[in-house]
C-alpha positions in Angstrom: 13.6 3.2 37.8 12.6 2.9 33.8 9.4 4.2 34.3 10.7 7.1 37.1 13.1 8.5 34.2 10.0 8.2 31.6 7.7 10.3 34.2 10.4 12.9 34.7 11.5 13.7 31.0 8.5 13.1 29.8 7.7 15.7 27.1 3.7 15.9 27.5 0.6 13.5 28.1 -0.4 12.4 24.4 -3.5 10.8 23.3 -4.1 7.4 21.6 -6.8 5.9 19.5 -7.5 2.5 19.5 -9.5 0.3 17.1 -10.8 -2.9 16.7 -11.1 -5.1 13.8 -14.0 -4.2 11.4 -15.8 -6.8 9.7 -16.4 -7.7 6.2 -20.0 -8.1 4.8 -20.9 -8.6 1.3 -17.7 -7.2 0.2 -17.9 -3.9 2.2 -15.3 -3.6 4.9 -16.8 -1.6 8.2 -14.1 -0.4 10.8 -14.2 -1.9 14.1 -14.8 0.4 17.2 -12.3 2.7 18.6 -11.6 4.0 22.4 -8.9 6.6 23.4 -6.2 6.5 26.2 -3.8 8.4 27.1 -0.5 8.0 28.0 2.6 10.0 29.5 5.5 9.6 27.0 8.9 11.0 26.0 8.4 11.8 21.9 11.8 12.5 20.4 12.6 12.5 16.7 14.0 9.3 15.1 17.4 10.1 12.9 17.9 6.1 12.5 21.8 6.5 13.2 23.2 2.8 13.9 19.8 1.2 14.3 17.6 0.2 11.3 14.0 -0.5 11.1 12.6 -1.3 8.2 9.3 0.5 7.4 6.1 -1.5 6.2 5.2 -1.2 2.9 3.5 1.6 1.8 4.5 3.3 4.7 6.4 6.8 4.0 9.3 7.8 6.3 8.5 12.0 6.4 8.4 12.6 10.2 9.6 9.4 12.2 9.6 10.1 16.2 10.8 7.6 18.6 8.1 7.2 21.8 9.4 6.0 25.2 6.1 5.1 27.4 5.4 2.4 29.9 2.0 2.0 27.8 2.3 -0.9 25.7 1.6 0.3 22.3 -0.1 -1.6 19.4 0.6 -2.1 15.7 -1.7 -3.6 13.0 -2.1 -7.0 13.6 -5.2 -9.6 13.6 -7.2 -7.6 17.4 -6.8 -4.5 15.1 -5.7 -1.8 13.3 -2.4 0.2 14.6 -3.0 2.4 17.2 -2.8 6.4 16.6 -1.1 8.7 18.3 -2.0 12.4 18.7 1.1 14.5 18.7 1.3 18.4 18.8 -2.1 18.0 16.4 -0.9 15.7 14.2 -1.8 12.0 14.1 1.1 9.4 13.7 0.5 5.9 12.9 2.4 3.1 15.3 4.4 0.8 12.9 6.9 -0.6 14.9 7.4 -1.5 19.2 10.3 -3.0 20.6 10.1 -4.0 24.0 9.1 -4.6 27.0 12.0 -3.5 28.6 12.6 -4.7 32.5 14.0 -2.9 35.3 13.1 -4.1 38.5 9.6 -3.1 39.2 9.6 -0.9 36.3 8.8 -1.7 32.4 9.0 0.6 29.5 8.6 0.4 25.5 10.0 2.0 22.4 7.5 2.7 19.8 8.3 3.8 16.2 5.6 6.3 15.2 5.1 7.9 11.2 3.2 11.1 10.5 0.0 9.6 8.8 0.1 11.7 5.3 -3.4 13.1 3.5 -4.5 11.3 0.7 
């Protein structure tokens, strides 16, 4: 049923990038591979309202969206960077996932997503 109501509201098929851990050698860090997926979510922007997340350090709160997707999403941790999301031509970072969520046969995530700014 989750993933039924994700499939039918969904608001597009969105692309991911995924990448490994680089490695360190003499001092020089080298980023790890990356593969792309994609997946059929429901993108919506994130107000906050009643439910705080605290962002990451360093991370800048411009353009928060809240993704709903039966993908389980990644964020940085020690089999990689965060994953990326391509939304509308914009990439946004994946710095937060709550979930899984369990229905029956069905299981679905919520994935806090930031625009990743130029530098």
């Amino acid at each position: 049923m989750l993933l039924q109501s994700v499939n039918s509201l969904k608001t597009g098929t969105y692309t991911v990038t995924r990448t490994a851990t680089g490695t360190l050698s003499q001092g020089r860090y080298t980023t790890g591979a990356s593969s792309s997926l994609s997946i059929d979510a429901v993108v919506q922007p994130y107000s906050g309202g009643r439910k705080m997340i605290p962002l990451p350090d360093g991370v800048r709160a411009e353009d928060t969206k809240l993704i709903h997707t039966a993908t389980a999403l990644r964020t940085r941790d020690s089999a990689g960077e965060a994953d990326v999301i391509t939304i509308l031509g914009e990439l946004y970072t994946v710095w937060a996932v709550q979930g899984p969520y369990t229905l029956g046969p069905s299981t679905h995530y919520e994935a806090y997503v930031t625009r990743k700014g130029s530098p």
